[in-house]
C-alpha positions in Angstrom: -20.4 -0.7 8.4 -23.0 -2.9 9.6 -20.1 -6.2 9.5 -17.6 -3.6 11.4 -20.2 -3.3 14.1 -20.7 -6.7 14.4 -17.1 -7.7 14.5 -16.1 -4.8 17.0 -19.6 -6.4 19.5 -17.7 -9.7 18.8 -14.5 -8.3 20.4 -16.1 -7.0 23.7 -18.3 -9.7 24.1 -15.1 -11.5 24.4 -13.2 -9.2 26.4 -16.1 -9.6 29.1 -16.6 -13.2 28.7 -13.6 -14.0 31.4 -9.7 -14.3 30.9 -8.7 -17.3 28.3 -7.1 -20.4 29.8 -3.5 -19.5 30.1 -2.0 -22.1 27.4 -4.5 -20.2 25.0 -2.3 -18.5 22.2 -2.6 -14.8 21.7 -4.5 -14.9 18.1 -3.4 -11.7 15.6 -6.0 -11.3 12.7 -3.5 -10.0 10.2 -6.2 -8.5 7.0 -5.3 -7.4 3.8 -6.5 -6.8 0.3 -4.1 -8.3 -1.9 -3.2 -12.0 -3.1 -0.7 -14.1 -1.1 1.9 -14.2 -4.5 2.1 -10.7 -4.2 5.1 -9.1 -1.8 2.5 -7.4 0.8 1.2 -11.2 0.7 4.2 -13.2 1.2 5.8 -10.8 3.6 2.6 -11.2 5.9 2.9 -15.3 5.3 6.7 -14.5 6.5 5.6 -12.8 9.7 3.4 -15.5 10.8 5.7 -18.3 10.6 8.7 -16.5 12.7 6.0 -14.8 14.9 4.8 -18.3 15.8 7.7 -19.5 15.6 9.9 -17.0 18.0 7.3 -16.9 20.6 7.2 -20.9 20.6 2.8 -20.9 19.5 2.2 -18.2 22.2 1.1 -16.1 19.3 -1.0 -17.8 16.4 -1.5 -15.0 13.7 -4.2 -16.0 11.0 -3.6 -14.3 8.0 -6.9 -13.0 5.6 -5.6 -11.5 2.1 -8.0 -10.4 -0.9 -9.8 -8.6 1.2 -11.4 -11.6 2.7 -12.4 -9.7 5.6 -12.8 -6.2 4.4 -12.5 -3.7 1.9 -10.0 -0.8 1.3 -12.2 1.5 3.1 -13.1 -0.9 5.9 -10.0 -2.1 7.1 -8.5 0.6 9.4 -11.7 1.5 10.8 -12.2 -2.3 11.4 -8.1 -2.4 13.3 -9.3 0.7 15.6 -12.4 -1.0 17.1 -10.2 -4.0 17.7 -12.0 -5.8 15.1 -8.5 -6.9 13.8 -5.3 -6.2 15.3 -2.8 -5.8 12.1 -2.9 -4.6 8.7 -0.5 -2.9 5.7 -2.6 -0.8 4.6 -0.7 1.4 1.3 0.3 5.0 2.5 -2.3 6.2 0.8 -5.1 4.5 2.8 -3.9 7.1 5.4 -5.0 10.6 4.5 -8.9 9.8 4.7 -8.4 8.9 8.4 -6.7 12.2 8.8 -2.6 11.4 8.7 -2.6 13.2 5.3 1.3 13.5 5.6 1.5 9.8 4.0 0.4 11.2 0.8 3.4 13.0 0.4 4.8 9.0 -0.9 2.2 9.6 -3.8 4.1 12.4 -5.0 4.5 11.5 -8.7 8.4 10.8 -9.1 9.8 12.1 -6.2 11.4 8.9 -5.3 14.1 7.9 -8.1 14.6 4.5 -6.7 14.6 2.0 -4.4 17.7 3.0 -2.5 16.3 6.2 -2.2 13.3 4.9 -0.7 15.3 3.2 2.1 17.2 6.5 3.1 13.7 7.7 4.1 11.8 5.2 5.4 15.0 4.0 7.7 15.5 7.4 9.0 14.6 9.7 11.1 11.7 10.9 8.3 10.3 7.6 8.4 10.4 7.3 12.3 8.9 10.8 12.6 5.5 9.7 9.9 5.4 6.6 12.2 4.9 8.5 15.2 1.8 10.3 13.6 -0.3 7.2 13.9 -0.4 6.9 17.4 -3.0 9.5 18.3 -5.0 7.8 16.0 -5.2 4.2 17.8 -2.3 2.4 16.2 1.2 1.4 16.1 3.3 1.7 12.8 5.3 -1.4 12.8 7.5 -1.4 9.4 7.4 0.1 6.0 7.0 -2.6 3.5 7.7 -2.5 -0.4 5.5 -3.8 -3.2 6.9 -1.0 -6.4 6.6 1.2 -8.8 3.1 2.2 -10.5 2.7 1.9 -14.5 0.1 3.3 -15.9 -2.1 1.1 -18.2 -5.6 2.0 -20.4 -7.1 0.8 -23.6 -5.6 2.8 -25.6 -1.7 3.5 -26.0 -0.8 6.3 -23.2 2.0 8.1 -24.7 2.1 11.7 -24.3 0.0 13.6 -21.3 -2.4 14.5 -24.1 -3.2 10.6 -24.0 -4.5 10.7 -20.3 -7.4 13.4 -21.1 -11.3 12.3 -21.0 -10.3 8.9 -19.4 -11.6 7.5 -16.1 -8.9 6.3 -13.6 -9.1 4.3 -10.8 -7.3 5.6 -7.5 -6.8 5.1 -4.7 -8.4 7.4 -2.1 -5.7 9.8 -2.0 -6.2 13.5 -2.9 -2.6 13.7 -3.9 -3.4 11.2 -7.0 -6.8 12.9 -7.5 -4.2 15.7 -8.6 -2.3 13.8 -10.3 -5.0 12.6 -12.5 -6.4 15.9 -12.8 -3.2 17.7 -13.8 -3.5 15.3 -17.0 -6.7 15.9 -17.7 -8.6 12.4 -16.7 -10.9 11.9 -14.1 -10.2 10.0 -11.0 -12.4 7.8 -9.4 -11.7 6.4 -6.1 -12.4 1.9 -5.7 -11.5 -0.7 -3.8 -8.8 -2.6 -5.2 -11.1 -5.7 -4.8 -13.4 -4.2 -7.5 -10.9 -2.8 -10.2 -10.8 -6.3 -12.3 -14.4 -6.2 -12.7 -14.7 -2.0 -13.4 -11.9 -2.6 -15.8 -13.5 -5.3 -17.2 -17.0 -3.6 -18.1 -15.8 -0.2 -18.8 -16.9 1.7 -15.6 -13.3 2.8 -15.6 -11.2 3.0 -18.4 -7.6 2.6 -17.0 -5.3 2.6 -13.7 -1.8 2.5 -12.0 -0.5 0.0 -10.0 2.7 -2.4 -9.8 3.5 -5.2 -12.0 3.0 -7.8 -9.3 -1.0 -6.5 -8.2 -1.3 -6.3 -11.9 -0.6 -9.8 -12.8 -2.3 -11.2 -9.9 -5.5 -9.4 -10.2 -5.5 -10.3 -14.3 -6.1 -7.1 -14.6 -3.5 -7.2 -18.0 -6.5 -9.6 -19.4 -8.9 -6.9 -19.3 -6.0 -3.6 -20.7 -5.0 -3.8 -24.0 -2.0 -1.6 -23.0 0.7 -0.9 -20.2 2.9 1.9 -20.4 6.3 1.7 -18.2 5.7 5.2 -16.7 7.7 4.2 -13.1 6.0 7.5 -12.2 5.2 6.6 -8.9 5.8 4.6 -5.9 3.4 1.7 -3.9 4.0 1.1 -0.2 2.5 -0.5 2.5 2.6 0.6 6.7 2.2 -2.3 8.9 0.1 -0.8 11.8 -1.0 -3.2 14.7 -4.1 -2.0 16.9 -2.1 0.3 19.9 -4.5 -1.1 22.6 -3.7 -4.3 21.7 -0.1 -4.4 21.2 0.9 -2.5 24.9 -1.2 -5.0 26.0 1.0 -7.5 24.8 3.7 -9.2 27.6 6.9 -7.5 27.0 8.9 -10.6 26.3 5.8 -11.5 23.5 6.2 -8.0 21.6 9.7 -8.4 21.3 9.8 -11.9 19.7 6.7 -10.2 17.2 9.4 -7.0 17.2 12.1 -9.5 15.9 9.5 -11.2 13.6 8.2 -8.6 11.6 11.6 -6.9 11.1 12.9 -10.3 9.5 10.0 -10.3 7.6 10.5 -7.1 6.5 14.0 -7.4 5.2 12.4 -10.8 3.5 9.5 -9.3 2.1 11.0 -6.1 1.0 13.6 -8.0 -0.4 11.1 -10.3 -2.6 9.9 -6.9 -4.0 11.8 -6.3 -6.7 11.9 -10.0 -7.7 7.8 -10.4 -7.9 7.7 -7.2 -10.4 10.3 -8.7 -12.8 8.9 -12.2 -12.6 5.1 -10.3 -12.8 6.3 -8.4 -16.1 7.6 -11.5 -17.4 4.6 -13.5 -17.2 2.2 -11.0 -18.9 4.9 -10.3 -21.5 4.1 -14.4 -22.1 0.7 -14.2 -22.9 0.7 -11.2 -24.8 -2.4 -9.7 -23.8 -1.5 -6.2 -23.1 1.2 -4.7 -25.4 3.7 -3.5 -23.3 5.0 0.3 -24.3 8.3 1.9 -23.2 8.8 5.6 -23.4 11.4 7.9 -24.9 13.6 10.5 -22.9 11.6 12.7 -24.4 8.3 11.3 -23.5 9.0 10.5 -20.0 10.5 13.9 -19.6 7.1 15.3 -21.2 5.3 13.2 -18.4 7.5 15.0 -15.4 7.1 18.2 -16.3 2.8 17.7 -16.8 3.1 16.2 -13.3 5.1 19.2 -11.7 2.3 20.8 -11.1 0.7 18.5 -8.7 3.5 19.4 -6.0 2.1 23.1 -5.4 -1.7 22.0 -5.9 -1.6 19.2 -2.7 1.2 21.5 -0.5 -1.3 22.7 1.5 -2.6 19.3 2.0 0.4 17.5 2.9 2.4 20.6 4.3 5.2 22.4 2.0 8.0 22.1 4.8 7.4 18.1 4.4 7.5 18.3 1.4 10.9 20.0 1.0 12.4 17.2 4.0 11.1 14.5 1.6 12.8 16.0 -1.3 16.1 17.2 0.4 16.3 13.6 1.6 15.4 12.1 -1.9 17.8 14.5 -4.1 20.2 14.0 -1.4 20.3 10.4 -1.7 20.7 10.3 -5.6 24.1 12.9 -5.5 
């Protein structure tokens, strides 16, 4: 809190310290809390070059990953002082600060694929959550990909009986605290920067995440076991600082506009490309064993997970709910 402070003083002191000389770029502080090899990561490398490239150095964006600057937790209270003016935070990061309609993308299973995943986040649904940030002092920019979660422990997670007595890490997200709950482990909500390490010494005992943040935060060093579960989905909303960005000359946002729409299609596209490659490589050095379930088990894991749709409706609203799952079934008939 005390560093959020401090940066938020820095950004007035600024502001009241007289207009910058006019060949001074416009400087973006672009945060985020994963490595550059990941897709969030290279995505966010791709919207700095054609941001400073389209607006011929008007804009220089400096880029902080692994949570250089701050913390889960930190980061979108840091973006609404003005502290920084863009991050990707995942959807879940969105229901502490109130927006608790993100949560309905941590819905276990209810998107089948990728494609299906594109149907809402390029329609009107996706426009519509967008427009839910405003009110709270930001902009959402672009939806951007990283996967879908496996689960991983150290000990083989099979069945939903598997799951019980163990300590997960979450993120904060009240819709996986269900999730976790539903199959009888106990979620505990970390920073991403501090899994390795809780993983490491046993303060937690297992948790989900994509192949890509798994390979680049070793966390398959420290799990004897990854189960390919596919049970639920990772994404990231690119949010720039509202204040900040209708402050921007008109001509400036729309070369950023064009930007971070190419470096969405880039980064999105890189997705699916980072997991297989991120799969590969811990295959290689066969330090988690790598389990694949049966019809029957992964059927066994949807219907303990069913549950977790009525227990967070409330939460996350039952008629949004039923548009996210009109639009998903809709997209896979």
């Amino acid at each position: 809190m005390r560093k959020l402070v401090l940066a938020a003083a820095s950004v007035v002191a600024i502001a009241f310290a007289g207009p910058a000389a006019a060949d001074d770029p416009i400087v973006i502080k672009f945060s985020h809390v994963v490595a550059t090899n990941t897709p969030k990561g290279q995505a966010a490398e791709k919207f700095k070059e054609l941001a400073e490239k389209y607006t011929n150095g008007k804009v220089k964006v400096e880029v902080y990953p692994n949570s250089q600057l701050y913390k889960d937790k930190e980061e979108l209270e840091a973006l609404q002082l003005g502290a920084v003016q863009m991050l990707a935070p995942s959807n879940a990061k969105f229901g502490p600060i109130g927006v608790k309609e993100f949560e309905v993308f941590d819905l276990p299973y209810i998107l089948p694929d990728l494609a299906t995943l594109r149907k809402v986040t390029d329609g009107p649904l996706g426009t519509k959550l967008l427009k839910l940030l405003e009110p709270k002092g930001m902009i959402g920019l672009a939806y951007w990909d990283n996967g879908f979660k496996q689960m991983s422990a150290n000990k083989k997670l099979i069945e939903p009986a598997d799951y019980k007595g163990l300590k997960f890490r979450i993120q904060s997200s009240k819709v996986l605290e269900a999730q976790f709950r539903n199959l009888g482990a106990i979620p505990q909500v970390m920073a991403f920067s501090e899994v390795y390490q809780a993983l490491q010494t046993g303060v937690v005992d297992g948790q989900e995440n994509t192949w890509s943040n798994i390979y680049t935060q070793k966390m398959h060093e420290v799990q004897k076991y990854i189960t390919t579960t596919n049970h639920g989905y990772i994404g990231y909303i690119v949010v720039v600082n509202k204040k900040f960005w209708d402050g921007l000359p008109p001509d400036i946002r729309e070369q950023c506009e064009k930007a971070m729409k190419e470096a969405t299609a880039y980064g999105n596209g890189q997705s699916q490309k980072e997991n297989d490659d991120a799969l590969a490589e811990i295959k290689k050095t066969g330090k988690s064993e790598i389990i694949a379930l049966t019809p029957e088990q992964d059927a066994a894991m949807r219907k303990a997970m069913e549950p977790v749709y009525k227990d967070v409706a409330k939460r996350v609203g039952q008629g949004l709910i039923d548009e996210f799952v009109k639009e998903t079934k809709g997209a896979t008939n």
